[in-house]
N, C-alpha and C positions, 0 to 999 in steps of 0.2 A: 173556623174553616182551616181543613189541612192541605198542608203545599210540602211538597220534596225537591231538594236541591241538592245538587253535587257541590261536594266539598274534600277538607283533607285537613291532614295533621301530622305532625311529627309521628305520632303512635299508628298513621292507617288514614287511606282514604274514607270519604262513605259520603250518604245522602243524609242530609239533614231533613227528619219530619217534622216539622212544624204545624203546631194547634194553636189559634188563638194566641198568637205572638211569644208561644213559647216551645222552645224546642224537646221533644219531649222521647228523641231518640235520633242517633246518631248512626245508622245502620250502616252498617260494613259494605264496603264497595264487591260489588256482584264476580269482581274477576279477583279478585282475592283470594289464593289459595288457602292462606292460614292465618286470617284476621283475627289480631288480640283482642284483650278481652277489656284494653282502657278505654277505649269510644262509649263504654256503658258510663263511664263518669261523667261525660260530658253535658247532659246538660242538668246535674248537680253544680256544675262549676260552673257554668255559662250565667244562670240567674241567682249565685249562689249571696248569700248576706254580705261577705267582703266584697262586692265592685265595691269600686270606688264612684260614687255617684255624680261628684261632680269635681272643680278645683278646690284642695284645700291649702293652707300655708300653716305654719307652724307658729304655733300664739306667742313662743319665746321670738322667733325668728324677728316677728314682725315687730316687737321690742324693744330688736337690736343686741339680744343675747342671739349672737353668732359663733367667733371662732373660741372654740374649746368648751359651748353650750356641748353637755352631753343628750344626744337626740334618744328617743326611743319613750320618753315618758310625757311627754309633755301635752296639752291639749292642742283643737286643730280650729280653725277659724275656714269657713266657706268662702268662697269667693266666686265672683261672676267672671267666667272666662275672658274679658276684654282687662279686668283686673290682673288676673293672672297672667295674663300675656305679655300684661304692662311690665309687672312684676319682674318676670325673668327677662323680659328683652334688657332692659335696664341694668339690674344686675352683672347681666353676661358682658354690657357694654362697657358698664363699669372695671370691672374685673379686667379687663383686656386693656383698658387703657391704662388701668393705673398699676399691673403689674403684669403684663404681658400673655400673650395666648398661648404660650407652655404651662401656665398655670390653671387652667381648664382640662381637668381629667374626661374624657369622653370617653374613653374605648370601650365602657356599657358590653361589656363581654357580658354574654348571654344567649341560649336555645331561638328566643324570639318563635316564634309562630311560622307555621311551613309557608307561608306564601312570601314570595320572592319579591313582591314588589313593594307588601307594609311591609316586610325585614327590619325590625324596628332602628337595631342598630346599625342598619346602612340608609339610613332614611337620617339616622343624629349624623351619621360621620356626614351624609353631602351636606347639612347644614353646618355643621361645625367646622367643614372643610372650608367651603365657601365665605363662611363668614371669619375667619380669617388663621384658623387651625387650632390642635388642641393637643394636648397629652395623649399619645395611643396605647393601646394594648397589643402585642404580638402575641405569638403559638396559642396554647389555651389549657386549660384544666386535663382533658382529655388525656392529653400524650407529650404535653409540653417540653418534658425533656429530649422526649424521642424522636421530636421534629425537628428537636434543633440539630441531635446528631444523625442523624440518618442521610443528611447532605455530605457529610464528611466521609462517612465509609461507603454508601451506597450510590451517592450523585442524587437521589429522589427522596421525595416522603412519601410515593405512592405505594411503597409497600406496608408505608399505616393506614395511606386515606384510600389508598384504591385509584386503578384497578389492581389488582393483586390475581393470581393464579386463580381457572374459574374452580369452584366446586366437579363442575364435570371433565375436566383435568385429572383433578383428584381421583374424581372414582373410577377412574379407568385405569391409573398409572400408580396410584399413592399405596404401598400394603403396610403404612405405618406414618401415622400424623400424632406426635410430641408434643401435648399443648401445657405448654407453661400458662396458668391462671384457667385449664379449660375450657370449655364451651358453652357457656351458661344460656341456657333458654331466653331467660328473661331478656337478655340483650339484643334477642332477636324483635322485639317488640316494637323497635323506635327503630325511624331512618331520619336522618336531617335533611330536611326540605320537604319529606312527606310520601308514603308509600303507598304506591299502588298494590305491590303484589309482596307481601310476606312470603316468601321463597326462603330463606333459614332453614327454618326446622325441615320443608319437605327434601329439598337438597341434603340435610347432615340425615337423616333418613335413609334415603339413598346410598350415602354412601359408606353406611353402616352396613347397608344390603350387601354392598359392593363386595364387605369382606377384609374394609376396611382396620386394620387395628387400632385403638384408640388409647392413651394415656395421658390420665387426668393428673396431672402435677399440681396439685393445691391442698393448700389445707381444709378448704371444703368438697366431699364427697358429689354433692350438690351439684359443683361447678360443670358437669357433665352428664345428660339425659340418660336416663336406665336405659332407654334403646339402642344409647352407643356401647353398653358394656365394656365400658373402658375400665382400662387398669387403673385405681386409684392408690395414687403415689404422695399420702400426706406430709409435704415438706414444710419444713421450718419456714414463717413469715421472717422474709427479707437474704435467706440463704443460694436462689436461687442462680446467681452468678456463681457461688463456689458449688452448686449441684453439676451445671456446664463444663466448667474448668474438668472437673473432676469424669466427665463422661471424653471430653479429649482427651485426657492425658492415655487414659483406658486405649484410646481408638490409635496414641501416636506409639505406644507401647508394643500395639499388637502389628504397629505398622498397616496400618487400615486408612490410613489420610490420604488422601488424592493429592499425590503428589504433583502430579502434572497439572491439573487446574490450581493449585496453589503455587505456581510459578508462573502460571500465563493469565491467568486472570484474578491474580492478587497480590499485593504488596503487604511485606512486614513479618509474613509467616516465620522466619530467623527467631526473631524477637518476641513473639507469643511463643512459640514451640520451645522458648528459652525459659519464660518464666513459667506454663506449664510442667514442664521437669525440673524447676526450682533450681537453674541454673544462675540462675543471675537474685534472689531470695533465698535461698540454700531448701526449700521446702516445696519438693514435689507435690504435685497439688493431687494427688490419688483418690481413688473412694475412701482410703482409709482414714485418709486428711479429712473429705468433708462430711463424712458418714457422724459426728459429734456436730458440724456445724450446721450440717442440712436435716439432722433425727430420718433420715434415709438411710439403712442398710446398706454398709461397703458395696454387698454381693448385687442387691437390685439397683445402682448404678453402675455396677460393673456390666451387668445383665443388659441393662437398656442400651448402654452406651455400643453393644456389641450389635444387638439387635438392629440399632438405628443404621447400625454401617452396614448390614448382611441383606436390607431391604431397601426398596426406596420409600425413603422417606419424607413427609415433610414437616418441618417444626416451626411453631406459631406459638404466639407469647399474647395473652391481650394487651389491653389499653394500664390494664391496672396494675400490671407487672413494675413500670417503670415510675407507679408514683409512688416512688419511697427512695429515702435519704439513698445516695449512689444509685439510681434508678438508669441511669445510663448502660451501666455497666451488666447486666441481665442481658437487654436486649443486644451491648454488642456483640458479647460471648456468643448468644443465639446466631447469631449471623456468618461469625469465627466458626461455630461448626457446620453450621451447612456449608460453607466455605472448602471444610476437612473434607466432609462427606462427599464433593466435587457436584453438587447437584443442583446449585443454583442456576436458574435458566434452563431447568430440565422437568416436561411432562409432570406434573404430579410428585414435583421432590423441590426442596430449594427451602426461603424460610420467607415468612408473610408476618404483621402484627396485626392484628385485628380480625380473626376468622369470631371469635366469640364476642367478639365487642357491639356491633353493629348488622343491623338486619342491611343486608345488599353487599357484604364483604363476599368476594369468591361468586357471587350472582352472574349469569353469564349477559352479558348484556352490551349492545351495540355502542360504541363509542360516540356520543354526541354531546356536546356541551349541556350545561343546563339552565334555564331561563331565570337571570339575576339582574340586577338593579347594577347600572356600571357602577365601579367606582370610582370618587372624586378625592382630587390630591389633597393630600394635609399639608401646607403648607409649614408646619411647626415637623423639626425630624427627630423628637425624642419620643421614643415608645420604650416600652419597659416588658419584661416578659409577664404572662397575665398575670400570675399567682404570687405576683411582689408586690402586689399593690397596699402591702400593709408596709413595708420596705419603704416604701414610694411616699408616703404620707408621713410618716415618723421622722424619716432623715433626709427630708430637705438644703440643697447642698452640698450634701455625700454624693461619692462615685459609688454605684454598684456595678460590678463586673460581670457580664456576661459575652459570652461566645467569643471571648479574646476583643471583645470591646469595653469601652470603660464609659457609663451613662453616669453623666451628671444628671442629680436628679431637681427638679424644678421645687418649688413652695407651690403644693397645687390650694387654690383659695376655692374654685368653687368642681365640683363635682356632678355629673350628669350621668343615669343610667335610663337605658329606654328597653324594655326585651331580657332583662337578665334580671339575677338575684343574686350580687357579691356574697349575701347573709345564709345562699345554698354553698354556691359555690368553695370559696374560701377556707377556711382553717384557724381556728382559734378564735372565735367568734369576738371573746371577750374583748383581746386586742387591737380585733380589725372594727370593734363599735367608739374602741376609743381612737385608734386613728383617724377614724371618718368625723371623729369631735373637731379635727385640727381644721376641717374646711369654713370657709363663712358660708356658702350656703350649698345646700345639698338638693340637687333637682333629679325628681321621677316620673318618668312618664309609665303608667302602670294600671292593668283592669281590677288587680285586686290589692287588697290591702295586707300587701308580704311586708316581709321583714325589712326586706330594700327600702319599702315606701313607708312605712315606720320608721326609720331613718331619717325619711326626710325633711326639708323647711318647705318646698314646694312639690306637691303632688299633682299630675296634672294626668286625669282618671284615662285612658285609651280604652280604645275598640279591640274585640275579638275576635277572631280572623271572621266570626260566623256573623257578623256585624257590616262585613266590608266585604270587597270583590277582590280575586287576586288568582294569582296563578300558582300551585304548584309543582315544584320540578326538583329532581334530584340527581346527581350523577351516579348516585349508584340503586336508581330503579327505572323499570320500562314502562313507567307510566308519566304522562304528563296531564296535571288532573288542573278543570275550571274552576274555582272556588265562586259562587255563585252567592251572594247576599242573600242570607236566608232568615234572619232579626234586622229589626230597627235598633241602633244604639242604644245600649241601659242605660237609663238615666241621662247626662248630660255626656258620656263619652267621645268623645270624638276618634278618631284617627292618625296614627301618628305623623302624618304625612301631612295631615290639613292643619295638626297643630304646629309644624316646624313653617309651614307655608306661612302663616301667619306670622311668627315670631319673625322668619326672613323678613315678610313684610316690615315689620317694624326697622328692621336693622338695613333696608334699603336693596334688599336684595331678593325678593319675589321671584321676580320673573326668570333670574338663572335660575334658583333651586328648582320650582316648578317648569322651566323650558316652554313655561304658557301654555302646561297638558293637564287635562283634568285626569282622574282616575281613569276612566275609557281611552283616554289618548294614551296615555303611558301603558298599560295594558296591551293594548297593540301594537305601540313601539316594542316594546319589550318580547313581544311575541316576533313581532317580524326580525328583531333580531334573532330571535335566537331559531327560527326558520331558515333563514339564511345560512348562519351555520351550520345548521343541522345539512341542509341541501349541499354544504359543500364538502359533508361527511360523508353522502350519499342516502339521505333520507328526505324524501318529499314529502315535507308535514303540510296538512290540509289547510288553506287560510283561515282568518282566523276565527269569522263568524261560525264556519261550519266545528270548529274544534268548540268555541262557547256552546251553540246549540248540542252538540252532541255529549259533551262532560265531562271527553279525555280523550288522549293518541296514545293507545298501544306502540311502541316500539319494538321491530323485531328482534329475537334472541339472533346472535351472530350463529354462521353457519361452524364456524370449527372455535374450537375452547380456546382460550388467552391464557398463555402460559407466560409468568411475567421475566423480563430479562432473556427470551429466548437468543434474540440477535445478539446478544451479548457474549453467551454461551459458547454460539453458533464462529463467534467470530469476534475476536475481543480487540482487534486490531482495529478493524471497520467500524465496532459500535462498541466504542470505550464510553465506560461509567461518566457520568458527570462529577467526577473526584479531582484531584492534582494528578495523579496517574491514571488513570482511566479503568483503575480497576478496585476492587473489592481493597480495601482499604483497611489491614487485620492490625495495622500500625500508621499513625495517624502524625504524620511531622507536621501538620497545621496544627493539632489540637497539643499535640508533646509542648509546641512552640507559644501556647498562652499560660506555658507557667504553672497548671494546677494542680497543686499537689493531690488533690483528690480526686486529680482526671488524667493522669501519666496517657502514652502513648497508644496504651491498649489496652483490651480491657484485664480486670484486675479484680478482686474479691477484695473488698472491705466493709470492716464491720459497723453496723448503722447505730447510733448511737443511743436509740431502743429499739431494743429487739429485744425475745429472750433468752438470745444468748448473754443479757445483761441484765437481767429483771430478778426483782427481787421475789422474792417466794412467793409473793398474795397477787403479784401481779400478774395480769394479761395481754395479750399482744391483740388488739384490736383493728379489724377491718372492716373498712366501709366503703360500700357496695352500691349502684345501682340499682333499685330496687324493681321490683316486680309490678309495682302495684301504682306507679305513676312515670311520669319522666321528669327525674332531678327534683323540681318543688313544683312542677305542674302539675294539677290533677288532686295534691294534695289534701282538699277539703270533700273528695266525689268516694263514691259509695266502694270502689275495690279498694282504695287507701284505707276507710275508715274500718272495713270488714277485717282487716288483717291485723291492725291494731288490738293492742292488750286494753282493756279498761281506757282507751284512746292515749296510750302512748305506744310509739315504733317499740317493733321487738328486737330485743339483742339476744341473738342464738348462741346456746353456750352448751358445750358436754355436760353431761348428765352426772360425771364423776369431778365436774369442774365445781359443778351447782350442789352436789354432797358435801363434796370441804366445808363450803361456805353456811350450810344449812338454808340452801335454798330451793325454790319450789315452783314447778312450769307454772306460768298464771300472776303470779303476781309481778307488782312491781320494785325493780329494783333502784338503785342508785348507782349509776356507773361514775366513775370521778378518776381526776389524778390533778396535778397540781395547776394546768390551766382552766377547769369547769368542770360542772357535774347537770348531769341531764338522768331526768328520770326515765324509764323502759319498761315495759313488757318481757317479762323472762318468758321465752321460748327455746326447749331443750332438745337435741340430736347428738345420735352418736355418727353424727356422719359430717360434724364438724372436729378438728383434731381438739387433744387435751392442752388445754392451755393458751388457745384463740377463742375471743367472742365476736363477732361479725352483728355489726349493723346499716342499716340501712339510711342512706339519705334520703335529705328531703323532705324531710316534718321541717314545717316550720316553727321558725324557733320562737321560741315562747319564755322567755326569761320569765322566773318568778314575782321579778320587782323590774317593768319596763324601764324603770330609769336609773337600772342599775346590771350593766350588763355579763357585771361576774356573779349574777344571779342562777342558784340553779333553772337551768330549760326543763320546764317540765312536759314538755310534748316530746323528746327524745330525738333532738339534733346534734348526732355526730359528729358534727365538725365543731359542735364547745371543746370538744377533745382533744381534736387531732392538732400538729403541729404545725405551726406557720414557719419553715423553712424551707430553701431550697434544695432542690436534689443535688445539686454540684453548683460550683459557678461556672461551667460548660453550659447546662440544661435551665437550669432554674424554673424547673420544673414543681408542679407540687408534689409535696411529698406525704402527704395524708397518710400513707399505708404504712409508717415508721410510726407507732402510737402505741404504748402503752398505758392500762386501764388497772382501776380497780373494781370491784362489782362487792355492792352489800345492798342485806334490805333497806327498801326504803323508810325510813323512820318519821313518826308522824302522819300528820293530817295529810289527805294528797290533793293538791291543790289542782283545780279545774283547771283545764285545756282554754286558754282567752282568746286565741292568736286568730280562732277561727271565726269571732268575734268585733265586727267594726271598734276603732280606738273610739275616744270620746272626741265629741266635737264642743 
């Protein structure tokens, strides 16, 4: 018998059709202007062979091979949920007493599922809060460095996470938008917390109409839709701050800089405008200085730099600019010249991060909060930035420095993730499988059988949002959508929320986690809050049975565009920055003042320490990317993942005169490698990636050749065996993935099957 239900996901609303207890289409929500194309995976993945069926534990674990057992190979032992519950309440109880609740890593950074209410990891934090606190995680993957700085020059992170200047701003005012990392499609795909309306593409559309001009600053052609006919401007990976530098020195030469907003709404201009004309370095930073370090023409940064000052302009950097070694330093410069240009807080000019990153960036949409699970205090106050968590497990003990703080770092003993995959996330896979050795025991709460839950001693199988009821909601879209139970739990799965309830139970504390609300009660707590607020923003949302019966609340689009920083603009006296001066901050005596030599007062052009302006002849400079065809390692095992794939490994795109040197050939599989891992790939060839970049995608899971051994080639082609595990600065500490060099050969020998996608042995 078929039944349809409204639902939602990170990638797109829709109606779940269900036949006979299986979902056998995920149809796109009816107000959806431009619904992707990943809800066809879903129910590949919903009943795919890796759920996790029921509890397992780890056959070494339960033998008492614990700290420094290396995980990933070992067999798995079943267990009846009242076992497993027994299991970890104990353990956790253990661990707390006998070396204290800093030594409990929880912060379980991870996507989780768009409903607000299972959020798996704000469901671990109120337990782990409550029961008596844990190791956290701060910033994240995303933008990690740029969060931490954009407090200090701008007073906000809203012009990473939004709101940001609308699109229809833009195209009325904008006749020239500068996108460093441009505006890649694909990114329009995903919202966090779940989207109603894919608005992206039909807005950059528009404002292509507009008459908009557009330039593509990246080493891929790609990063920018044919429909925008943008100028593409193949720059050097990791050059991009000495590209900026180099377009103001242009603008202060020809005396083109706004003088007067750079006296009244900024501090430090002296001091950049010093080391710009290499007054205080002996080395003016010109086109002709960076035209060898950016492989960008003197003339066409002399060009841009002119043009950007002659029009209004606005210039936007993605998310993936700043994850590379000095990655701070890109976006401040970015910020320094809108700054010159006098246009921040002006119509359709100024500078934004994230117009290409995220579907709902520049979307014009009414200001109202969005419907989350509160959060509950950690009593424990060490957190660490996300992407140190390999940092964090090795040097136990040690001070790591960040943001002019100094974190003592704990002996973490046992390790918790619910909602995430450190084994996507992360960077050097190898390193961070053997850090995760140093824990006694390692717990996941997870539907399928990832890398993370291969890792683990205790696996403890969760529900999928299409399993459970829930709400979601996002701030940066106009839909608030019912997620409505449309399967019965696979197998033994539960819920993350009934499985902490439980564990609380154990540990004496039930009834706070829970508040004595079932899934209906909370639901409509959660709703009438965020009702309330909304009504205090000036929106009357329907209560709340008529929003469940009906499947969602359109919110309306505001009547005039949000230009961000206007009142700032407008009046810098009355509505000073949230900075130490209240203004644009081009020189930073908070940041000068924690010492780092790789983070002086402003920004600055230094060299990463791969890049190829230091690579040796055979080598490549490798990026990796968001991919098209899933979100991060979700979706991964469904039908648009598996279609794009070479002979089922990810493809690594590489110039066609890159792939001659080597005697190589579109279709086959290669061996990408450099001295921390190698992962097999799919060679796929374009000339519309530069000479001497190969770009791959994340999110194959990883598949190490030899499970129990994890400096084993990955033969499914996970990027991040490659990429580097350090931080951007000790300002940011941020990841820096995009600082990676590669080498690329055939792959020699037998080619060994794809397993990952494959239940382990029990």
């Amino acid at each position: 018998m078929q039944h349809i239900t409204p639902s939602a996901s990170h990638w797109g609303a829709f109606d779940a059709v269900v036949d006979n207890g299986r979902l056998i289409e995920a149809r796109p929500f009816a107000r959806d202007p431009h619904p992707g194309h990943l809800l066809e995976s879903m129910p590949d993945v919903v009943h795919h062979k890796t759920r996790i069926d029921r509890p397992y534990a780890r056959a070494g674990w339960l033998r008492g091979e614990r700290r420094g057992a290396q995980r990933g190979g070992d067999t798995w032992v079943p267990l009846e949920w009242d076992h497993a519950i027994r299991l970890v309440a104990e353990d956790t109880a253990r661990v707390r007493a006998e070396f204290g609740d800093d030594t409990i890593l929880g912060g379980s950074y991870g996507w989780s599922s768009a409903g607000r209410f299972h959020h798996a990891r704000s469901q671990l934090h109120r337990y782990l809060g409550l029961g008596g606190g844990y190791t956290a995680q701060v910033t994240n993957y995303s933008y990690g460095a740029g969060m931490t700085l954009m407090p200090h020059i701008l007073g906000t992170n809203d012009v990473i996470q939004g709101p940001v200047t609308d699109w229809t701003s833009l195209i009325v005012h904008t006749r020239m938008m500068l996108c460093l990392g441009g505006l890649p499609l694909k990114n329009g795909l995903v919202t966090a917390g779940g989207a109603g309306a894919h608005e992206y593409v039909p807005l950059m559309q528009r404002a292509a109409a507009a008459g908009i001009r557009f330039v593509n600053v990246s080493p891929f052609r790609g990063d920018a839709p044919d429909f925008l006919q943008a100028e593409w401007v193949p720059i050097r990976p990791g050059s991009d701050a000495a590209f900026l530098l180099a377009m103001a020195q242009v603008i202060v030469a020809a005396g083109l800089e706004d003088r007067g907003f750079l006296v009244t709404h900024a501090i430090g201009w002296p001091q950049l405008r010093a080391y710009i004309l290499g007054e205080t370095d002996g080395t003016p930073k010109t086109p002709e200085w960076a035209a060898p370090l950016t492989d960008i023409p003197a003339a066409t940064i002399r060009r841009l730099a002119l043009e950007a000052a002659g029009a209004p302009t606005m210039l936007t950097a993605t998310w993936s600019i700043q994850r590379a070694e000095h990655g701070e330093q890109p976006w401040w410069m970015l910020v320094a010249l809108a700054a010159m240009l006098g246009g921040i807080g002006k119509p359709g000019q100024g500078v934004a991060f994230g117009y290409g990153s995220l579907n709902g960036m520049g979307t014009p949409r009414m200001e109202l909060p969005s419907v989350s699970l509160p959060a509950t205090r950690n009593p424990v106050a060490t957190a660490i930035p996300v992407s140190r968590v390999t940092d964090l497990l090795e040097r136990p003990g040690e001070i790591m420095q960040y943001n002019g703080r100094d974190i003592l770092l704990p002996d973490i003993r046992q390790i918790w993730w619910a909602g995430g995959n450190p084994f996507h996330h992360h960077q050097d896979l190898a390193r961070l499988s053997r850090a995760f050795s140093r824990a006694e025991t390692i717990i996941v709460q997870e539907p399928w059988w990832t890398a993370i839950a291969r890792q683990a001693d205790i696996v403890l199988p969760a529900t999928t949002t299409l399993e459970r009821r829930d709400i979601a909601s996002s701030s940066r879209d106009r839909f608030v959508r019912a997620m409505h139970k449309a399967l019965p739990a696979q197998g033994q799965a539960r819920d993350d929320h009934a499985i902490l309830a439980d564990l609380a139970d154990a540990g004496g504390f039930r009834d706070r986690f829970t508040e004595q609300r079932d899934e209906d009660a909370w639901l409509r707590h959660l709703y009438a809050r965020w009702a309330k607020g909304a009504r205090m923003a000036g929106f009357d949302a329907p209560d709340f049975d008529q929003f469940w019966a009906e499947g969602f609340i359109e919110i309306p689009s505001p009547d005039t565009p949000y230009v961000q920083f206007a009142d700032f603009a407008a009046d810098p006296v009355a509505h000073p920055l949230n900075t130490p001066s209240g203004k644009v901050e081009l020189f930073s005596a908070t940041i000068a003042g924690f010492g780092y030599d790789e983070v002086p007062g402003h920004p600055v052009w230094m060299e990463p320490g791969e890049w190829l302006g230091a690579a040796e002849a055979d080598e490549l400079h490798m990026l990796s990317y968001q991919p098209a065809t899933r979100l991060h390692g979700q979706l991964d095992p469904g039908r648009i993942a598996a279609a794009d794939k070479i002979l089922g490994r990810e493809p690594v795109l590489m110039h066609p005169d890159d792939a001659a040197a080597r005697g190589l050939m579109a279709g086959q599989v290669v061996r990408v490698f450099n001295a921390r891992g190698s992962t097999a790939a799919g060679l796929r060839l374009s000339d519309g990636i530069r000479r001497g970049v190969v770009a791959m995608a994340t999110g194959a899971w990883w598949d190490p050749m030899d499970p129990a051994d994890p400096a084993s080639p990955c033969v499914h082609g996970n990027a991040n065996v490659l990429t580097r595990d350090i931080g951007t600065s000790r300002l940011g500490q941020g990841c820096a993935a995009q600082s990676c060099l590669v080498r690329v050969a055939s792959w020699e020998g037998a080619l060994p099957p794809v397993a990952v996608h494959t239940p382990p042995v029990s």
